[in-house]
N, C-alpha and C positions, 0 to 999 in steps of 0.2 A: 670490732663488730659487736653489735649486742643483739643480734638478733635472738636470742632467746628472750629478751624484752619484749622484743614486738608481737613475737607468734603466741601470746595469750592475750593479748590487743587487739590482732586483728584477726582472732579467732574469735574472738568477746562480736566486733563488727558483722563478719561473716555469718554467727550464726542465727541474725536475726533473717536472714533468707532460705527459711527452710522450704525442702524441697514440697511438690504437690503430694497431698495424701490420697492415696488412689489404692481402692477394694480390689482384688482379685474378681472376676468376674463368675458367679453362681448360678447358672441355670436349670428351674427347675426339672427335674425328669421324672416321668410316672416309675411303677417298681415293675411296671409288666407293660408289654408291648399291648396297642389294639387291639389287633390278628392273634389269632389263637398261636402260638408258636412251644416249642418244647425252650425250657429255661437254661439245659445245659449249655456247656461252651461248644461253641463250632470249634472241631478237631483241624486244626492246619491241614495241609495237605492235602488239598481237592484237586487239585491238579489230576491226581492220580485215582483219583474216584472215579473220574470222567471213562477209565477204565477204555483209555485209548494208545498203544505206543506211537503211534506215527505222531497226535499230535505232538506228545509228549517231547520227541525227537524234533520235531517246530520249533517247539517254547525251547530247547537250548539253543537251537540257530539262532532266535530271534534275540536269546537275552545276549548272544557273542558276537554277533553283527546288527544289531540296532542301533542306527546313529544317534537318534535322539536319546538313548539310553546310554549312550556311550558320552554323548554331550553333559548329559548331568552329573558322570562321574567326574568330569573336568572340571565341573561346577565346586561340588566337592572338592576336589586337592586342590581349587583356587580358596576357598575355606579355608584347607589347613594351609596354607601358605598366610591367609590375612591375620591367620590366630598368631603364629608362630612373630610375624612380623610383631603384631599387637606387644606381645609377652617383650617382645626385645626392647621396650621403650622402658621397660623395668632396669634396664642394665645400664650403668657409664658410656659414655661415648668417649672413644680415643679418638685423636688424629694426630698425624704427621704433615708440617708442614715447611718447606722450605724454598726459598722467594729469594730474589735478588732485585733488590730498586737502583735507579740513578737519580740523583739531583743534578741541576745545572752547576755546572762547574767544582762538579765533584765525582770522586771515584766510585764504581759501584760497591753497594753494601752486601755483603751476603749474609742470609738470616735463615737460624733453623730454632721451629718451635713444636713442643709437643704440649696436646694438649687432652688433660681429662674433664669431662664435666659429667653430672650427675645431677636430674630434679629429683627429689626423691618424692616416693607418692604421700605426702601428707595427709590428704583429705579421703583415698580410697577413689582419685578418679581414672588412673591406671586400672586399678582393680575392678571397675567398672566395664573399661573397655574391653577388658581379659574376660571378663564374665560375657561381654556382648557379642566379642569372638568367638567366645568357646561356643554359646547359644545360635549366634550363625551355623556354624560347622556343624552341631548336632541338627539344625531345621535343614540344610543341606542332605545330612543322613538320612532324614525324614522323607525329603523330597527324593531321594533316590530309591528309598524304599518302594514309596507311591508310582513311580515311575515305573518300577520291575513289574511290579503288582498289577498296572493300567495296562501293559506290554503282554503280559501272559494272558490279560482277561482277553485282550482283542484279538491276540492272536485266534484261542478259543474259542470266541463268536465268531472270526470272517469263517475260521475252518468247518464251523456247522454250519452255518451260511453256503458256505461252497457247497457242501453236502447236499444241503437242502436243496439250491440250483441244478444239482448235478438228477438230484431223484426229481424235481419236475422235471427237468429236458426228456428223461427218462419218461415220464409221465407223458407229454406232450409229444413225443416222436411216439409210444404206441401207440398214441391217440389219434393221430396223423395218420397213422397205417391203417388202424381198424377204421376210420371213418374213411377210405380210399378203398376197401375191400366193398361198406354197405355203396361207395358211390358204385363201383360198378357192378353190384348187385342192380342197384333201381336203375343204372344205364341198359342193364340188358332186358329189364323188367321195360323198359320204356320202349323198346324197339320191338318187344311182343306185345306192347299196346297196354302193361300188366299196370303202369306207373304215369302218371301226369308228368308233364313238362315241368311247373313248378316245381315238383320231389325233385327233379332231377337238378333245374338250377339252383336249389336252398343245398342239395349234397354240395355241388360242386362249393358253392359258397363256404361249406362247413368244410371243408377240405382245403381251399385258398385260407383259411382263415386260420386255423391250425398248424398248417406250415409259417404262414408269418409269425405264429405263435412261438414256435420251434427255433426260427432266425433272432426271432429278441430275446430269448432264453438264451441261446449262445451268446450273445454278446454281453447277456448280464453277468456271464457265467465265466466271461473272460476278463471281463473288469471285477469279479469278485477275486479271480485268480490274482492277475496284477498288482491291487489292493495289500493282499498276504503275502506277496512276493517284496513287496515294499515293505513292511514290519519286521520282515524276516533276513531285511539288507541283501537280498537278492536282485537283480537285472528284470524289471518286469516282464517275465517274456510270455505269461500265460501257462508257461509249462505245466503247473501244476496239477494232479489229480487227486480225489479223493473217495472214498468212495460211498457207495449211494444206498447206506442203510444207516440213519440217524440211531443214534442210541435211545433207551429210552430207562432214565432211573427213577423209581418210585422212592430211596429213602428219602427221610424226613430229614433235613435242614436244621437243627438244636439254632436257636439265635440267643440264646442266654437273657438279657436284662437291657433294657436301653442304655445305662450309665457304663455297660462294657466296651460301650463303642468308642467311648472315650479315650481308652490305653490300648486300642486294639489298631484301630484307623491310622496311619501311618501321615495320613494327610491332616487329620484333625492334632496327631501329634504335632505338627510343621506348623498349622498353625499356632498352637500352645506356643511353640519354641520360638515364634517368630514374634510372638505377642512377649514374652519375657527377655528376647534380646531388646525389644523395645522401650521395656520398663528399665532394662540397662544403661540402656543411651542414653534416657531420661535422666538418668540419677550422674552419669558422666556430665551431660551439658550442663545440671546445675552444680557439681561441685568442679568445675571450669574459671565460674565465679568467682571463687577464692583464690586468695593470694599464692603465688607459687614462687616455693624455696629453689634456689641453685646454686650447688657447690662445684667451685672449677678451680681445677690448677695446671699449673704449666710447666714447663721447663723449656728453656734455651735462651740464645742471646744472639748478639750480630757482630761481623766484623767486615773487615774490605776485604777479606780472602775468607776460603772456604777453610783451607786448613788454618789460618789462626783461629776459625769460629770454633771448630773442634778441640783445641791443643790451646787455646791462650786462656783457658778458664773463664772467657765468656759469659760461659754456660750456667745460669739459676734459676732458683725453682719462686715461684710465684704461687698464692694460693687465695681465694678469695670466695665471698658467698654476696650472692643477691637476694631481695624478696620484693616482687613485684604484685601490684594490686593493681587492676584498671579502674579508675576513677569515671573516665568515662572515653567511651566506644560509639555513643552514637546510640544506644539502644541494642547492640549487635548479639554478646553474648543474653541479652533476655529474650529477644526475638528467637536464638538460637533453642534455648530451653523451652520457649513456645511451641515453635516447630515440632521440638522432640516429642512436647507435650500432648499435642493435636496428632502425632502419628501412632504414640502411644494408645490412642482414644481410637482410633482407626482401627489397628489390630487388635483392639477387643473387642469390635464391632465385627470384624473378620472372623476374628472365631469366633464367637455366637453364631455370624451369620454360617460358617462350615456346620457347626453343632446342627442348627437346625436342619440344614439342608440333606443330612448326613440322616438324621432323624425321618425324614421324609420319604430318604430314600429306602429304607430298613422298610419302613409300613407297606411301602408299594410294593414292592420286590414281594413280602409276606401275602399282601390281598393278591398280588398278581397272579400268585403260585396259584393258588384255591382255586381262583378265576379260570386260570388256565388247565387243571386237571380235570375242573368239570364238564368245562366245553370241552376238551378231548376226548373225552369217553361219550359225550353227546354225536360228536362229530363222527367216532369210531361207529357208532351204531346209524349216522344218515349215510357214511361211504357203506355201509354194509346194506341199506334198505335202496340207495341210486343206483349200486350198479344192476343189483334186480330189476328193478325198475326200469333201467335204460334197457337189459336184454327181453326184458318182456315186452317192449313198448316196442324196440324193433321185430321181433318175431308175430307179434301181433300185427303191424304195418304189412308185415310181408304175407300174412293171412287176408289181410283186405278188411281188418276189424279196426283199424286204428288209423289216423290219419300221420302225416310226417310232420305236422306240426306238435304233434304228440311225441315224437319219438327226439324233436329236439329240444322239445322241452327235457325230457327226459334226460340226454346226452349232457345237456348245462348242468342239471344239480348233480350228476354223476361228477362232473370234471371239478366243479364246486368242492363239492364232500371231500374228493379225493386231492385236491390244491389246498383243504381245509386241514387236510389231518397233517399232512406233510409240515406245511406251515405250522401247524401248532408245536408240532413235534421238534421243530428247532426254536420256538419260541421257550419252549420249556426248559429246553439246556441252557437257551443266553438269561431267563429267569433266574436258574439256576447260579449261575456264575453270579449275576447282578447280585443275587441275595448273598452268595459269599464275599463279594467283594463290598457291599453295604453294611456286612457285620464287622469287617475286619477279618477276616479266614484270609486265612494266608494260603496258595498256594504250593508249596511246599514244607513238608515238615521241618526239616531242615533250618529252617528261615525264619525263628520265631522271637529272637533277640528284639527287644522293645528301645524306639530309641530315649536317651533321658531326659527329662521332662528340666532337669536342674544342670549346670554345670559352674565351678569355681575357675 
């Protein structure tokens, strides 16, 4: 053999095909968000801010019976089983082989062979794939992360959601009542002659209308059930209660710096990590190209019996080494490297485009909040000026100073205001959560292990 002749020969050949040169990708970030925000870190742990135990007691249901979260751990140790496979192609391969053949008009042979072989990684494209393994497995980790993180935020919106359905039904069945009290007020106002025909049928209408009002609240309020009963790997059966005083937090929200979202985001990590196994792959397919060493040896021999094979000395060792180069494939392995090349170029298109989107999300969630505090406190002061309104409009009707087209004008921006504040009121908390889950805040303190951005 000489191959240590050849391998500075056709290493001299090979390395005129160097791999592509390709930038890390940089995108620029300002040093301060749009929206006025506070620059410290969001403290993990908002879960517990929320300063709720029932949901609390949710979010472990849902993270121990959630199928799709339970799916992605599979995902996961299907990861570490491809890394671990990966790493074995590092190691010799044995085998045991033992065969028996016939020829025509001859007795059968018995044959037993052992065999070792070994490529060894000369070019680093083993080490590639072990790098592309290990980067799988940690974007896995990533994506499990993001999965926990998306499972608690929802569970957390449908359950003030539910709230929120639960205080208008609440809403809308007194309203049902107290407009069936003013109908038969003007009913008995009609039969002493006190009320027109019209007030009487615009009541009855405002009263038919209400109750249907009442009948699709329940049924929104049973599909919101269901919904969270589903997240929560529960039987949908509606069972669920909650109850019907939305929270309401005024602390301030810290979003620290835009370029924090980068180590923070669990999914823009997944991206990163899915963008660097791919810069993996890439460097595996092109050094593919090169020539590949294999050292094998054997032992055994044959005889027409099984015990001479073993006992007649038979049995020798053989030892050999190849070095094979493809001259040509058809184009195969450079198409291959293309491939990698164009998906490489893909995942950094991916993450930028996460970056941005991550980015966009951060701002809205910020203008959102603002937006939303101040309509609430607007809104807080029109349910405080309609229900006056609405009780003056009817006590005046029932004087003979007001008409009842007056009084349901009135009764609309009443139920308005008070559908308005309710609404906002759970809009604020699912704000809330968006803005933590748009910086990276993690949900529990606990949880705050980063996945890593490198792996060998």
């Amino acid at each position: 053999m000489r191959v240590h002749l050849m391998l500075p020969f056709l290493a001299m050949l090979t390395a005129c095909s160097a791999p592509p040169s390709l930038a890390p990708p940089s995108p620029e970030l300002p040093s301060s968000w749009s929206t006025s925000a506070l620059s410290a870190e969001p403290m993990p742990g908002w879960l517990t801010s929320l300063n709720d135990p029932v949901l609390e007691q949710l979010v472990s249901e849902a993270l121990a019976h959630n199928p799709s979260l339970a799916a992605q751990r599979e995902a996961v140790a299907a990861a570490v089983a491809a890394l671990s496979a990966t790493d074995a192609d590092r190691f010799p391969a044995l085998s045991l082989e033992l065969g028996s053949r016939r020829q025509e008009d001859s007795d059968a042979v018995q044959s037993l062979d052992l065999s070792l072989s070994w490529t060894p990684d000369l070019w680093g494209e083993l080490d590639a794939r072990s790098r592309q393994a290990a980067l799988q497995f940690a974007a896995e980790q990533a994506a499990l992360d993001e999965a926990r993180e998306a499972l608690v935020a929802e569970v957390s919106q449908n359950w003030f959601k539910l709230q929120e359905a639960q205080m208008l039904l609440a809403l809308y069945t007194q309203r049902r009542d107290n407009l069936q009290q003013n109908l038969e007020i003007i009913e008995s106002n009609y039969r002493q002659g006190l009320s027109e025909a019209l007030d009487l049928y615009l009541a009855r209408n405002n009263v038919n209308e209400e109750a249907a009002r009442v009948e699709q609240q329940q049924q929104a309020l049973g599909e919101l059930k269901r919904s969270l009963e589903q997240a929560l790997g529960r039987y949908p059966s509606a069972a669920l209660s909650a109850g019907t005083e939305l929270p309401l937090l005024e602390a301030d929200i810290p979003a620290g710096l835009p370029a924090d979202i980068l180590r923070r985001r669990p999914d823009l990590q997944q991206a990163w990590l899915n963008l660097m196994a791919s810069d993996a792959a890439l460097a595996a397919a092109h050094r593919d190209r090169f020539p590949a060493l294999t050292l094998s040896g054997s032992y055994g021999g044959s005889s027409d019996t099984l015990s001479n094979l073993v006992s007649s000395g038979n049995l020798a060792w053989t030892l050999g080494a190849s070095l094979v180069q493809t001259l040509f494939d058809a184009g195969r392995k450079e198409a291959v490297q293309d491939q990698a090349l164009s998906a490489r170029r893909e995942q950094e298109q991916r993450w930028l485009e996460a970056v941005f989107a991550a980015l966009v999300e951060v701002e809205n969630a910020l203008s959102a909040r603002t937006h939303l505090q101040a309509r609430y406190q607007l809104y807080l002061k029109a349910e405080k000026n309609a229900l006056n309104a609405e009780q003056l409009a009817f006590e005046r009707y029932r004087n003979g100073l007001e008409s009842f087209t007056t009084v349901l004008e009135a009764q609309r921006r009443s139920l308005d205001a008070q559908t308005s504040v309710i609404n906002l009121r759970q809009q604020l908390l699912t704000n809330r959560i968006e803005l933590y889950r748009a910086l990276g805040g993690r949900f529990s303190a606990r949880m705050t292990a980063e996945p890593e951005t490198d792996a060998s």
